[in-house]
N, C-alpha and C positions, 0 to 999 in steps of 0.2 A: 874915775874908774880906778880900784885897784892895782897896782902893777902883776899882783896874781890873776885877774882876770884878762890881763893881758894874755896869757900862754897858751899858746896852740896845742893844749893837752887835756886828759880828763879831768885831770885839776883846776885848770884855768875854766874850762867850761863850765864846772860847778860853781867858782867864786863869781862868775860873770852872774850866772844865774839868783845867785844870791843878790849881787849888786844890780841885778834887771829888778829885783824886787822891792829893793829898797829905794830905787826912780819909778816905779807904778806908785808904792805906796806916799812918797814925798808928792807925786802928782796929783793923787786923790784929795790931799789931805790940805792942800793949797792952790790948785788948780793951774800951777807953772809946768808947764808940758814939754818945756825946751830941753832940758836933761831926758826926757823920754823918748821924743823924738828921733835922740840920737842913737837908738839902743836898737833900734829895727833896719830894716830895709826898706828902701820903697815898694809897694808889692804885696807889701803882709795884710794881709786884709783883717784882721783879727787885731791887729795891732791897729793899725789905723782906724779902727771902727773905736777900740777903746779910746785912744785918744781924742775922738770928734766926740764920743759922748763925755768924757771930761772936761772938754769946752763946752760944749753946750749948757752942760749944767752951773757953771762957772761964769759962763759970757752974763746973765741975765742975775747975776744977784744970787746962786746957789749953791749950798756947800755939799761937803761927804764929812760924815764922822765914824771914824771904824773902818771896819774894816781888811786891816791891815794884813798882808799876805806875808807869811814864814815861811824858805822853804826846809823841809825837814825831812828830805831822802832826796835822792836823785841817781839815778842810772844811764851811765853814760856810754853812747857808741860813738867812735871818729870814724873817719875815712877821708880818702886823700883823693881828688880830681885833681892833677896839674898843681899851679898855684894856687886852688880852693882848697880848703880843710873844712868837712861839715861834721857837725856834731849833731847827732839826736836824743834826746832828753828824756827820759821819763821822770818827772817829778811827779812829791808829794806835797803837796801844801794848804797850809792849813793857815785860816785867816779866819780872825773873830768877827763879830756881829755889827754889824754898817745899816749906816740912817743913811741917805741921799734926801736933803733937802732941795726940793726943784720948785724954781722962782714960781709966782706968782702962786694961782689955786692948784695947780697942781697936785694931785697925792705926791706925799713924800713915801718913800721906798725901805724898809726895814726888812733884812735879810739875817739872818743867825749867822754865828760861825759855821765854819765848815769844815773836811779834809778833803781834800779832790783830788783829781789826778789828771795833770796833764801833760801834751808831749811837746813839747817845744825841737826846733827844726833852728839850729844857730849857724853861720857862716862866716868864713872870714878868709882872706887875701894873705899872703905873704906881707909880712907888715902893718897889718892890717889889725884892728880890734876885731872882736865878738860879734853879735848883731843876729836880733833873732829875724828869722827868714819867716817863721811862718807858725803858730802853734793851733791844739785844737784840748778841749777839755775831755779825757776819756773815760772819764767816773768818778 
C-alpha cells in the first residue's frame, strides 16, 4: 500500500481507494485474493461475496479478462468516533468490457464497460491502515 494511503485524511482516503482498485483488479486478473483480503474488514459482506466469487471461478480451471476498474472522481466525508476515523466515499468508476471464463460448460459471462457509482464505507484505528467496511453500487 502506498504511504499516501496511509493518512487519515481526504487525501489518503482517495489514494487508498485508488490502491483498493488496483488489488480488485490484480485479483480478477490472476485469481491471488491475498493482497485483497487485506483491504476490507471482516463483516463486509459485498466484499467478501466478491472475493468467494473470485475463487470460485479460479479454484476449478477459470479465468477473468477485462475488466478493469479506474477510479475517476471521488467525494469524500470523514468524521471522527474516539480512536475510529470513517470515511464515506462517493466514487466514480469506470471499468472496461470483462469476459469471466467459468470452468467447465458453463456460459462464460461478457459484460461491456461501464461508469457506475458507488459508495464505499472505509475505517481505520489510530495507527491503523484504510479498510473498506462495507460498500453498495448507487448508479
Amino acid at each position: 500500500m502506498p504511504d499516501a494511503a496511509a493518512a487519515h485524511t481526504k487525501a489518503g482516503a482517495k489514494a487508498f481507494m485508488a490502491y483498493f482498485w488496483r488489488v480488485v483488479n490484480y485479483a480478477e486478473t490472476t485469481g491471488d485474493v491475498k493482497a485483497l483480503k487485506s483491504t476490507f474488514v471482516k463483516g463486509c459482506g459485498a466484499c467478501e461475496g466478491g472475493l468467494a466469487g473470485i475463487r470460485a471461478i479460479y479454484r476449478n480451471g477459470g479465468h477473468v479478462t477485462g475488466g478493469q476498474g479506474t477510479v475517476v472522481a471521488g467525494a469524500v466525508l470523514l468524521s471522527y468516533a474516539g480512536p475510529f476515523v470513517l470515511a464515506d466515499l462517493k466514487v466514480t468508476l469506470k471499468t472496461s468490457s470483462q469476459r469471466v471464463d467459468y470452468p467447465g460448460t458453463v456460459k462464460d459471462s461478457v459484460r461491456p464497460g461501464a461508469v457506475v457509482h458507488d459508495m464505499f464505507h472505509l475505517s481505520a484505528t489510530d495507527g491503523d491502515a484504510w479498510r473498506v467496511a462495507q460498500f453498495e453500487v448507487i448508479g
